[in-house]
VMD Tcl script that draws the C-alpha trace (Angstrom):
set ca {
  {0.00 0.00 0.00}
  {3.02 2.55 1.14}
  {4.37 2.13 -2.32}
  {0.99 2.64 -4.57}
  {0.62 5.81 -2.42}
  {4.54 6.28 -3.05}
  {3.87 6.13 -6.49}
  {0.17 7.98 -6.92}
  {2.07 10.86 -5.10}
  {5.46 10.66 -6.82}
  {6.88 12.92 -9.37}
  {7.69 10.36 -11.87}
  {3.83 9.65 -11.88}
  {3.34 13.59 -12.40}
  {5.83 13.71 -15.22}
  {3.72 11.10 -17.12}
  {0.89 12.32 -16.73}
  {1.57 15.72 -17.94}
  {3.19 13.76 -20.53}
  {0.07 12.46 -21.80}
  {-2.49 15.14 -21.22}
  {-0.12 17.75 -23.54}
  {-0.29 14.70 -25.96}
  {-4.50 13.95 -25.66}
  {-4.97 17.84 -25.69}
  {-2.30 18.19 -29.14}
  {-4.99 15.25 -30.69}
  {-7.49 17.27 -29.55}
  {-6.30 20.16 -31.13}
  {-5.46 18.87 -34.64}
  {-8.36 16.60 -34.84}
  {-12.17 18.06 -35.59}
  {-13.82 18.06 -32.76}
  {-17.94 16.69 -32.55}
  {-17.85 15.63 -35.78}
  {-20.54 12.01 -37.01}
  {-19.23 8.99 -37.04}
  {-19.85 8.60 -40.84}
  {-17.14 11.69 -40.99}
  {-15.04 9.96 -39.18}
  {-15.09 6.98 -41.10}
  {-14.79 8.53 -44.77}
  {-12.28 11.24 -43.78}
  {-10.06 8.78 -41.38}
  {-11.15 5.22 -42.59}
  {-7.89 3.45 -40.57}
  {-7.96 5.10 -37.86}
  {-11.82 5.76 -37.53}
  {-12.22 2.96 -34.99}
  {-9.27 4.13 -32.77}
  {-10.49 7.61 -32.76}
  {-14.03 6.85 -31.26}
  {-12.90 3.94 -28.85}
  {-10.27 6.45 -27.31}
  {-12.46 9.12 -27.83}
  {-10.78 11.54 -29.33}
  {-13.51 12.70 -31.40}
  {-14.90 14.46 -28.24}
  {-11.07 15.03 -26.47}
  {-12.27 17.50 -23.72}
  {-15.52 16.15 -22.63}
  {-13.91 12.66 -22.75}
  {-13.74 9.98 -19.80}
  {-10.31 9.56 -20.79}
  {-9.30 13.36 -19.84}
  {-11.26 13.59 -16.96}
  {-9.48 10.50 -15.59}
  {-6.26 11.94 -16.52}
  {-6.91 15.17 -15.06}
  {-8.47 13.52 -11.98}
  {-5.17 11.43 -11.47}
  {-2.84 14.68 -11.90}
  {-5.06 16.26 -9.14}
  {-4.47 13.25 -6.85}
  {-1.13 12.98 -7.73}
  {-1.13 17.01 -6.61}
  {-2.77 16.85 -3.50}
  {-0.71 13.93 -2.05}
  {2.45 15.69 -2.99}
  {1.30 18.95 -1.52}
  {0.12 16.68 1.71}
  {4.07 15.16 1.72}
  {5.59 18.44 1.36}
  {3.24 21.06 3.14}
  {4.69 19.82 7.06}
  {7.76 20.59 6.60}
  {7.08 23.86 4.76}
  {4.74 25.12 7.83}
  {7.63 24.02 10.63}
  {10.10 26.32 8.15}
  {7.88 29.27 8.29}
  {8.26 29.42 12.85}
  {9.97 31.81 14.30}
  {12.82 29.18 15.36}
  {13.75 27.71 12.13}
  {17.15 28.12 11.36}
  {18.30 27.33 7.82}
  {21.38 25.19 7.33}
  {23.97 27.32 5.37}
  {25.89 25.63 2.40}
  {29.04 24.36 2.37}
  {30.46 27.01 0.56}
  {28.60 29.77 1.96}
  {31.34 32.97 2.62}
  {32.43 34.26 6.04}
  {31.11 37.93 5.72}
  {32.28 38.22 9.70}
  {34.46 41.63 10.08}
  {36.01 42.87 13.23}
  {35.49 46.07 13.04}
  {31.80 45.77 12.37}
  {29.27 47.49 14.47}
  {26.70 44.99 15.66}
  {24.28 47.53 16.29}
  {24.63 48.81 12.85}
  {24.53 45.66 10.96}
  {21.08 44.80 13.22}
  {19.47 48.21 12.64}
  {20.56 47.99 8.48}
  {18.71 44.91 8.52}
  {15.52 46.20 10.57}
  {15.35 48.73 7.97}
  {15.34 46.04 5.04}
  {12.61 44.56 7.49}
  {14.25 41.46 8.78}
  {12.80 39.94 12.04}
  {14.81 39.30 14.52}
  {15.69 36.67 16.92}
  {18.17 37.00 19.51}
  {20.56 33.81 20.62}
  {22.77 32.84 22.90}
  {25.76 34.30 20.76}
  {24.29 36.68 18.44}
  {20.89 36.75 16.12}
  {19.00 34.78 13.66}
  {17.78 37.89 10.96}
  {14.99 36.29 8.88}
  {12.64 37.48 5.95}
  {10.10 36.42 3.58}
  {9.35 33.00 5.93}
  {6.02 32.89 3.61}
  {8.08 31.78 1.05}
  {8.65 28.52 1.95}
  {4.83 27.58 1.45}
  {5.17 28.70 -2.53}
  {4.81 25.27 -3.91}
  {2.11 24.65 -2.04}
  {-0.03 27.48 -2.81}
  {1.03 27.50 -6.34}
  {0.21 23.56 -6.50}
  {-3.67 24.70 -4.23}
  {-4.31 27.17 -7.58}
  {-3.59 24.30 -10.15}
  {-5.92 22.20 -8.03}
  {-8.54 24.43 -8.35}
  {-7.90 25.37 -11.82}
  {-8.74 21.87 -12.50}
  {-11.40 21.34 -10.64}
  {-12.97 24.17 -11.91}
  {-12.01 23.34 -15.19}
  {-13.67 19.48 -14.81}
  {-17.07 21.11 -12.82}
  {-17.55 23.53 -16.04}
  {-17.26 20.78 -18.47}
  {-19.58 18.58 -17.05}
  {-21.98 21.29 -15.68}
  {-21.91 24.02 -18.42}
  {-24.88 25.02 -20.38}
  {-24.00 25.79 -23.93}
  {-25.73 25.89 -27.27}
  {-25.67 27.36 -30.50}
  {-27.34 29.40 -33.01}
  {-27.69 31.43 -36.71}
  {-29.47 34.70 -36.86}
  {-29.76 36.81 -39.55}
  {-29.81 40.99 -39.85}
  {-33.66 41.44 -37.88}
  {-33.66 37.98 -36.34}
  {-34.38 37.44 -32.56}
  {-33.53 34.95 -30.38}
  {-35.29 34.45 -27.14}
  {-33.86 33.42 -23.78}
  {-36.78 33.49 -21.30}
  {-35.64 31.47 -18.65}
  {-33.29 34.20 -18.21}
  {-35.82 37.23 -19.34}
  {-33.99 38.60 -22.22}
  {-33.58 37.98 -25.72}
  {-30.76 39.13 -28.37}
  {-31.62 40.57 -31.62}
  {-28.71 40.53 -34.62}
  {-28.68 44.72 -35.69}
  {-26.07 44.44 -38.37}
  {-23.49 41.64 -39.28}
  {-19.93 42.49 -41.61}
  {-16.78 41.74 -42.08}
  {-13.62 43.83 -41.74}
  {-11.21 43.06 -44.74}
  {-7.42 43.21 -45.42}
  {-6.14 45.40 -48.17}
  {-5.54 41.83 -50.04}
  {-9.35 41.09 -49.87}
  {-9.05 38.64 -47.13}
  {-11.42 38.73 -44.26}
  {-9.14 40.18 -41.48}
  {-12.46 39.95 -38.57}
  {-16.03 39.76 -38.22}
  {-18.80 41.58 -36.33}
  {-22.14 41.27 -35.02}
  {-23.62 44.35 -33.76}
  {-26.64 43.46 -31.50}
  {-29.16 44.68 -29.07}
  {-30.05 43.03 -25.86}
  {-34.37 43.11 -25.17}
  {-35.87 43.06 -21.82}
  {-39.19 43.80 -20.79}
  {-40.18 47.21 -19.97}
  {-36.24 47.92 -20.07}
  {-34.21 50.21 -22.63}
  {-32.37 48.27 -25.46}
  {-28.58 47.55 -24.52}
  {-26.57 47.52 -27.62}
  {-22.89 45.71 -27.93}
  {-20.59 44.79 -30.77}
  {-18.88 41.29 -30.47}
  {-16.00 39.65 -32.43}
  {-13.45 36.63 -32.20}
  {-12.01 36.76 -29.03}
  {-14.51 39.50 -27.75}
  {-17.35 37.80 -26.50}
  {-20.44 39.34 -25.02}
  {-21.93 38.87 -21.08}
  {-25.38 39.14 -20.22}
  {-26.38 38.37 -16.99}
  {-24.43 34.43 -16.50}
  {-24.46 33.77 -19.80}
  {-21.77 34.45 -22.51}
  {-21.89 35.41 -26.53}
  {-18.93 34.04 -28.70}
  {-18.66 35.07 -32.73}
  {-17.74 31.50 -34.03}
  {-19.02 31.21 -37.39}
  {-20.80 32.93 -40.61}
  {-22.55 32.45 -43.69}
  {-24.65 33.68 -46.69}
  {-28.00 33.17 -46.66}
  {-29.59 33.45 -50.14}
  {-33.10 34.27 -51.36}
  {-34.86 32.02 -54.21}
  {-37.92 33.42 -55.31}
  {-40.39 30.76 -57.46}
  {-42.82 31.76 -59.68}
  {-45.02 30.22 -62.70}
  {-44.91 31.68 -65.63}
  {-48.26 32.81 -65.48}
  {-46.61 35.29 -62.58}
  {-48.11 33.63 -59.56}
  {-45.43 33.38 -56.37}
  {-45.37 29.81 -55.45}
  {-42.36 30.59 -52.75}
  {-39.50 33.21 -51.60}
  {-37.66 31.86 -49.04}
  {-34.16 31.97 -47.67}
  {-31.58 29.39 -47.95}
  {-28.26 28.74 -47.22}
  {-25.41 26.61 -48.33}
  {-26.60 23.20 -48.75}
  {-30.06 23.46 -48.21}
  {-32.87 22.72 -50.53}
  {-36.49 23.28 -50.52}
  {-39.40 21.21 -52.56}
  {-41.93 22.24 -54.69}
  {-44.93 19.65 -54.66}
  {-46.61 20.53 -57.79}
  {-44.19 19.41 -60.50}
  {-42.08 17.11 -57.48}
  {-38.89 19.58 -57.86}
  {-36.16 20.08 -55.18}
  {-34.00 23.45 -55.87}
  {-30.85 22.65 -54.00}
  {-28.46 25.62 -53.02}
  {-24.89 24.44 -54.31}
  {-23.12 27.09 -52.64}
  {-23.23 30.98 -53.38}
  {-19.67 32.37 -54.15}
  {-19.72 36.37 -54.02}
  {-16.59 36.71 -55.69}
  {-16.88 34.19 -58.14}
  {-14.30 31.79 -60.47}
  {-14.13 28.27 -61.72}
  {-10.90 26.13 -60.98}
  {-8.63 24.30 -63.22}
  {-11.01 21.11 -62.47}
  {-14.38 23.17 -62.80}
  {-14.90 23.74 -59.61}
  {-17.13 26.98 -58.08}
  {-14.71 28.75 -55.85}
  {-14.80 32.33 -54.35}
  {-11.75 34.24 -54.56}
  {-12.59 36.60 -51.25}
  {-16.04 37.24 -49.45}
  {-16.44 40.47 -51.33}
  {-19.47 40.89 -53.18}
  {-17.67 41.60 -56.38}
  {-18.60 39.10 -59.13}
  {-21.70 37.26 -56.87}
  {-22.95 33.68 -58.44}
  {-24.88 30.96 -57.53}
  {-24.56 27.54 -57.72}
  {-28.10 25.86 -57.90}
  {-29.14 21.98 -58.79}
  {-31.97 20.67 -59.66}
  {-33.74 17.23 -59.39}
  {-37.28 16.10 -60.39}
  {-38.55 13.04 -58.11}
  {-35.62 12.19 -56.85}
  {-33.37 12.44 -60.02}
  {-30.72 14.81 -61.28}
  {-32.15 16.77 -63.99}
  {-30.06 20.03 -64.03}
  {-26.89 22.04 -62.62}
  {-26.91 25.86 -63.13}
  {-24.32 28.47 -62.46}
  {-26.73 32.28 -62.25}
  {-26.12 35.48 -61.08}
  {-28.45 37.46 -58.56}
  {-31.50 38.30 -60.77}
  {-31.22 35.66 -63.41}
  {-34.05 32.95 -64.19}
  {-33.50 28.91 -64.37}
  {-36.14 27.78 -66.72}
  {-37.98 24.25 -65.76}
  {-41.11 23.62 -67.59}
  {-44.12 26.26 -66.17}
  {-41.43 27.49 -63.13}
  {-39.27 30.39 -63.01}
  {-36.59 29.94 -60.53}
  {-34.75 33.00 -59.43}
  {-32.07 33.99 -57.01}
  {-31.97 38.14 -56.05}
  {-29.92 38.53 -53.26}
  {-27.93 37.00 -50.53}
  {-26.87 38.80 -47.19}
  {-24.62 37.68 -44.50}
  {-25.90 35.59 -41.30}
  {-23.92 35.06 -37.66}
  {-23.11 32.18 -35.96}
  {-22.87 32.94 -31.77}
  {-22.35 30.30 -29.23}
  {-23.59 30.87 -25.93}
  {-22.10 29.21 -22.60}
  {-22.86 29.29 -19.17}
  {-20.07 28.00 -17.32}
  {-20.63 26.60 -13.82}
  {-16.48 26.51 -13.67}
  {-15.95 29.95 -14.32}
  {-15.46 31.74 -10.96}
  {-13.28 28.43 -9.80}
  {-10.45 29.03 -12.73}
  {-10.61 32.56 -11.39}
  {-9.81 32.22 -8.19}
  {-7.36 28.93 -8.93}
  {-5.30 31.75 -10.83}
  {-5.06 34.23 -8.70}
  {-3.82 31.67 -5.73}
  {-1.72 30.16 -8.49}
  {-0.23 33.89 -9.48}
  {0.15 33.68 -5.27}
  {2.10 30.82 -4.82}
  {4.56 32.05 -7.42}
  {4.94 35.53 -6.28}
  {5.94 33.61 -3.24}
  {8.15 31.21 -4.73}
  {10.04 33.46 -6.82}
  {9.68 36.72 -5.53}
  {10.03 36.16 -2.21}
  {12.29 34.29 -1.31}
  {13.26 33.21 2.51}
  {16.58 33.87 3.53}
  {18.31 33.97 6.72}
  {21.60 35.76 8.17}
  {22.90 34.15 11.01}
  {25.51 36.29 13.04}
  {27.26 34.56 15.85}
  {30.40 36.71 18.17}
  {32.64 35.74 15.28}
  {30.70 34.64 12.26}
  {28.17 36.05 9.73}
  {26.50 33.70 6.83}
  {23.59 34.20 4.94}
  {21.22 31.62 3.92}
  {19.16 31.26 0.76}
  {17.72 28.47 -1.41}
  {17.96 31.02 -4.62}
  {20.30 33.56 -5.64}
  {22.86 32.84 -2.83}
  {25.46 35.27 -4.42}
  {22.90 38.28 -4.93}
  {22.20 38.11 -1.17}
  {25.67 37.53 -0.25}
  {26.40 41.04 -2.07}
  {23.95 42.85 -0.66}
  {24.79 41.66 3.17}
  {28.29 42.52 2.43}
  {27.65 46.35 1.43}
  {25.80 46.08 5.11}
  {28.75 44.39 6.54}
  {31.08 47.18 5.04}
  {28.76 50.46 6.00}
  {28.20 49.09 9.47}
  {32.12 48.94 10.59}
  {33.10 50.74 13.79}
  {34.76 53.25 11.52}
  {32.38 54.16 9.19}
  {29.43 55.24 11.82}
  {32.63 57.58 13.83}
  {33.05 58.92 10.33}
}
mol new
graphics top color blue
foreach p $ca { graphics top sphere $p radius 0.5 }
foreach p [lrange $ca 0 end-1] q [lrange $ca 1 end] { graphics top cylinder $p $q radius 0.2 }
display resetview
């Protein structure tokens, strides 16, 4: 039993698994994330069955991670257990730190003690008188650094784990007018304006949804959101993750009567009953060309040279593919199909995430623990009738400077002078 708790608490056991949750979260990061198992299987066909039995289709929501993550937070906990009662008997009063081997003699016979104690009262040093001279001692928090530092990761991933597993998240398209209720939290967000911001190359360079936040009997709150500037509304947060064109086909007999105007975007397809036609929406390319193999491609998502690419099929079977601009009529016996315009729609997650305010706090005791560690640092001069070494588990030869400028301005001499 004492060596499985050796070993669940060991550092070789941390090693590994940091080892392997870099390497699941680098899968997890290459690999599309939530996609169908028929994707899987006809864009990864040898690998297809690995991928869902280790789950890396769904990496961060796995069982897999969560055990990892779980073991690294054991593996924490008993090695802040080990290490934290010896850290709290180093931060008494009495502790005296063992110098090094090679630690200078700093110990002058001219020196004033009196001096050297008040220099080091000033550089706010406690301390602690012995039988031969004084223990000076500062930044005794130090010694818990670790600790605290390995207390934020803890939470961090605990926090991390409870969001996962807890969060409330969804998704959703709106287009320029659209609305999109949230009444169990009494509001609703309505899309003002979607666009993109372009490079002088014609690339998209960022894209924004300007929207307005509805409440009853309250005044609209507007707000602008982007990638990587999300909107909050009460718990719940707005992310900019995707866009589109939506595309309106209007259908008419030739006679002139409307039999439909709808939108539809990429993919999408809608049926006419009366002569058993589907109109399917090939893609709409607003800078349009054709590749070497014939392919419809946009060059850029400016509306410059706007086409559509529309197929048609009559019970069931192919019976027509069509390249048309905006305005410009397919012909199919007694129909008229048309496409006029196309306008951009938004794609916003929303999340509300249970985790948050635990990764918040697990940082900021995690930024503790290494202001502690690093920036301060416990050290220790011990001055005896006929010694004076300083003690330090960083930077030795920093301190050792510093305490001999004190050494040298506290001589007998000097304070006469």
């Amino acid at each position: 039993m004492q060596r499985i708790v050796r070993f669940l608490t060991g550092l070789p056991l941390a090693i590994i698994l940091l080892v392997t949750i870099a390497m699941y979260s680098i899968i997890g990061t290459v690999l599309p994330q939530g996609l169908s198992v028929e994707v899987y299987a006809e864009r990864y066909p040898q690998f297809a069955q690995w991928i869902l039995a280790l789950q890396f289709d769904h990496v961060y929501t796995s069982l897999v991670f969560y055990v990892l993550l779980g073991l690294f937070v054991l593996n924490l906990v008993g090695c802040t257990l080990k290490i934290l009662p010896a850290q709290l008997r180093r931060m008494k009063q009495d502790y005296v730190m063992t110098p090094r081997a090679s630690s200078e003699e700093m110990f002058d016979s001219s020196l004033n003690p009196e001096m050297f104690r008040s220099s080091l009262t000033k550089l706010r040093y406690s301390i602690r008188e012995t039988e031969d001279g004084f223990i000076a001692s500062k930044h005794r928090i130090g010694h818990i650094g670790s600790s605290v530092t390995h207390l934020g990761i803890i939470v961090i991933i605990v926090g991390s784990i409870i969001g996962a597993i807890f969060a409330e998240e969804g998704f959703f398209n709106l287009m320029p007018g659209d609305v999109k209720s949230f009444p169990d939290y009494g509001f609703a967000i309505r899309l003002d304006d979607f666009y993109f911001g372009f490079r002088e190359n014609g690339t998209v360079e960022q894209y924004f949804s300007e929207v307005s936040v509805l409440r009853s009997q309250q005044p609209e709150q507007t707000a602008k959101l982007w990638v990587n500037q999300p909107l909050s509304v009460d718990s719940l947060s707005f992310y900019q993750t995707s866009y589109g064109w939506a595309s309106r086909v209007l259908i008419t007999k030739n006679s002139g009567e409307e039999v439909m105007n709808i939108w539809l975007r990429k993919g999408e397809s809608t049926f006419v009953q009366e002569n058993h036609m589907t109109v399917y929406l090939y893609g709409f390319y607003p800078n349009f060309t054709i590749t070497s193999e014939g392919e419809p491609l946009t060059m850029t998502e400016e509306m410059k040279n706007p086409h559509y690419a529309v197929i048609l099929y009559e019970y069931g079977q192919h019976v027509g593919s069509y390249i048309v601009e905006p305005g410009q009529p397919i012909e199919r016996g007694d129909f008229q199909i048309t496409f006029q315009d196309s306008t951009l729609y938004t794609g916003l997650t929303y999340r509300k995430d249970f985790g948050y305010s635990f990764v918040v706090a697990g940082s900021a005791i995690m930024f503790l623990g290494l202001m502690f560690s690093f920036y301060f640092t416990p050290k220790q001069i011990l001055m005896t009738t006929n010694s004076i070494k300083v003690m330090t588990r960083q930077n030795p030869w920093g301190l050792t400077y510093q305490i001999k400028k004190l050494v040298e301005a506290s001589r007998i001499g000097k304070e006469s002078n």
